[in-house]
Every structure is written in C-alpha cells, then in structure tokens.
C-alpha positions as CSV (number, residue, x, y, z in Angstrom):
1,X,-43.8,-34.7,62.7
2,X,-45.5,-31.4,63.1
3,X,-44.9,-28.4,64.7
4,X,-46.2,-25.3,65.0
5,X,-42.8,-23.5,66.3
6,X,-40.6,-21.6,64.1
7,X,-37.2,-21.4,63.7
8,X,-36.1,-18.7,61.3
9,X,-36.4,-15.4,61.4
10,X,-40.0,-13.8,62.5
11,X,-41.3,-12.3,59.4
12,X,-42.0,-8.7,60.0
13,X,-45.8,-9.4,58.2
14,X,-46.5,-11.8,60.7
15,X,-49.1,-11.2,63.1
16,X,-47.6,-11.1,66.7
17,X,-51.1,-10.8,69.0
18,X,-53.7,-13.5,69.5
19,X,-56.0,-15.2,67.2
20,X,-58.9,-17.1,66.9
21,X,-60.7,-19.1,64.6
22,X,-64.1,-17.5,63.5
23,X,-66.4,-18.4,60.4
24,X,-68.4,-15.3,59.5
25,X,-68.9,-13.3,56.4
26,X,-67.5,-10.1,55.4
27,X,-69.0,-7.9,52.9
28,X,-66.0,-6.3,50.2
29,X,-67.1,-3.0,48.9
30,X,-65.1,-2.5,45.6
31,X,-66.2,-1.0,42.2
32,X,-69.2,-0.1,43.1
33,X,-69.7,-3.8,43.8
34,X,-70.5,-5.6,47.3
35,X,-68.9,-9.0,47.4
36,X,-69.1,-11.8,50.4
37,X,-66.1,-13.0,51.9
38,X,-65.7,-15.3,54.0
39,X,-63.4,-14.5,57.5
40,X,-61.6,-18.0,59.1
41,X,-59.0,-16.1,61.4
42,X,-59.3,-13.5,63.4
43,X,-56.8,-11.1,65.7
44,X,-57.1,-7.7,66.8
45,X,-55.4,-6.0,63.7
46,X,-56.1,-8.9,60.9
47,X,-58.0,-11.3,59.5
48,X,-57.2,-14.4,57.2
49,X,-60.2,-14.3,54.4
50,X,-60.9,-16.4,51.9
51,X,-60.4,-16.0,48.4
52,X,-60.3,-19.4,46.2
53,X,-60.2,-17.7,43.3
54,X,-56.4,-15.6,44.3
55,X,-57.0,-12.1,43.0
56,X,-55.7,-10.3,45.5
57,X,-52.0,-9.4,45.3
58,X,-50.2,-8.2,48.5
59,X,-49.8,-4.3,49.1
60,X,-53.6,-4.0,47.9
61,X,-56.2,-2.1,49.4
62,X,-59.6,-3.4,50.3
63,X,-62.5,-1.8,52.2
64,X,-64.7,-4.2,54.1
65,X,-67.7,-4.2,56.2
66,X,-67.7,-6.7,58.8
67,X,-70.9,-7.4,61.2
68,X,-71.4,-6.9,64.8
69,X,-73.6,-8.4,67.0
70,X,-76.3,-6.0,68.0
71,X,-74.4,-2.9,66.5
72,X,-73.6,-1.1,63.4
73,X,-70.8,-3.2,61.0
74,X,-67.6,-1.8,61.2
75,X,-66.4,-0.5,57.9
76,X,-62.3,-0.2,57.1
77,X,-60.0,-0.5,55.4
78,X,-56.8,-2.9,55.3
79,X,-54.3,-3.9,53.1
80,X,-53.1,-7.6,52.1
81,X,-50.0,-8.6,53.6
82,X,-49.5,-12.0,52.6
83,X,-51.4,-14.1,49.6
84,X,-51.6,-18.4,49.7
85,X,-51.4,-20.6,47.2
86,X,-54.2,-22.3,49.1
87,X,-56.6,-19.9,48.9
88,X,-56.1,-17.6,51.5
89,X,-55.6,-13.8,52.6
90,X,-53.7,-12.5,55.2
91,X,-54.9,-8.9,55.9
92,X,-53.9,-6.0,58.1
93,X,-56.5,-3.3,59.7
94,X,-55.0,0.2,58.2
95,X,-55.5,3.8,59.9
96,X,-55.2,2.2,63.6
97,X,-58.5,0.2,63.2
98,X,-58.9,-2.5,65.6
99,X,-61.7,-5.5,65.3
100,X,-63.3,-4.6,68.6
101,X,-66.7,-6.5,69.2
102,X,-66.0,-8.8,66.8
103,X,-66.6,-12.8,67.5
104,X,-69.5,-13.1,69.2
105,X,-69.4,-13.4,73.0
106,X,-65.7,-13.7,72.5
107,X,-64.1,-10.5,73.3
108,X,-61.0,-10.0,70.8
C-alpha cells in the first residue's frame, strides 16, 4: 500500500506550501558556463531539478535563470537542500526570492 502521509517528524528542509508539477528548462550559470536543467516540481520558494548525473551536494550554491512567459527570466540564486539517489534536487530560492510568474497560466 501507498501513501503519501507521513508519520515522523516533519523535516525542517521540507517544503511546507504548494506544488505543482511543471516540465520546463532552467538555465545554470556556473564557471563561466550555462548549463540546462531540467525543473519537474515547482512551489513558491523551491524547485525539484534534475540532475542524473548527482553532483550537487546539499548546502551548495547555484545561480539559475529560469524563463517567463512574455517577460524577462528571473535570475537567483538558491541553495540545495536535499540531494536523491534517484536523480533529483531539492532546491530552496535564497535572499527572499519567490518564483512569481512562473508555470504558465498557472499562477504559483
């Protein structure tokens, strides 16, 4: 059986507002280097981002552009929280950013 309740304690990394499932690309500025990555999960402080290749390590710092419809991309910064042994990154906006605009004609 599955479930999607939890019954330990919350973790304090855990996202505690809404998400949604989006499939976009986000650009990673690093090194002088622009990388796509692609952005599965979506809140108003995070986003879960692919990375099959695990190189991030949680408490890093990325800087990302991500697009917006009919406006200039957003560009931020955000730190991972949480790394998967599936392939995933959990990230948190830094500096009080939020993901405003984002999603399409979905407002987040």
């Amino acid at each position: 059986m599955t479930t999607k309740r939890f019954w330990g304690p919350a973790n304090p990394d855990r996202r505690s507002v809404g998400r949604r499932s989006v499939d976009f690309y986000a650009i990673e500025v690093a090194n002088g280097g622009r990388y796509l990555r692609r952005i599965t999960n979506l809140s108003r402080t995070g986003l879960l981002m692919e990375d099959r290749m695990n190189t991030q390590q949680p408490g890093a710092i990325m800087e990302l552009e991500l697009p917006r419809p009919d406006a200039v991309p957003v560009r931020l910064k955000a730190e991972v929280v949480r790394v998967t042994s599936g392939g995933h990154v959990a990230l948190r906006a830094l500096g009080g950013k939020r993901f405003h605009g984002l999603g399409g004609s979905v407002e987040l």
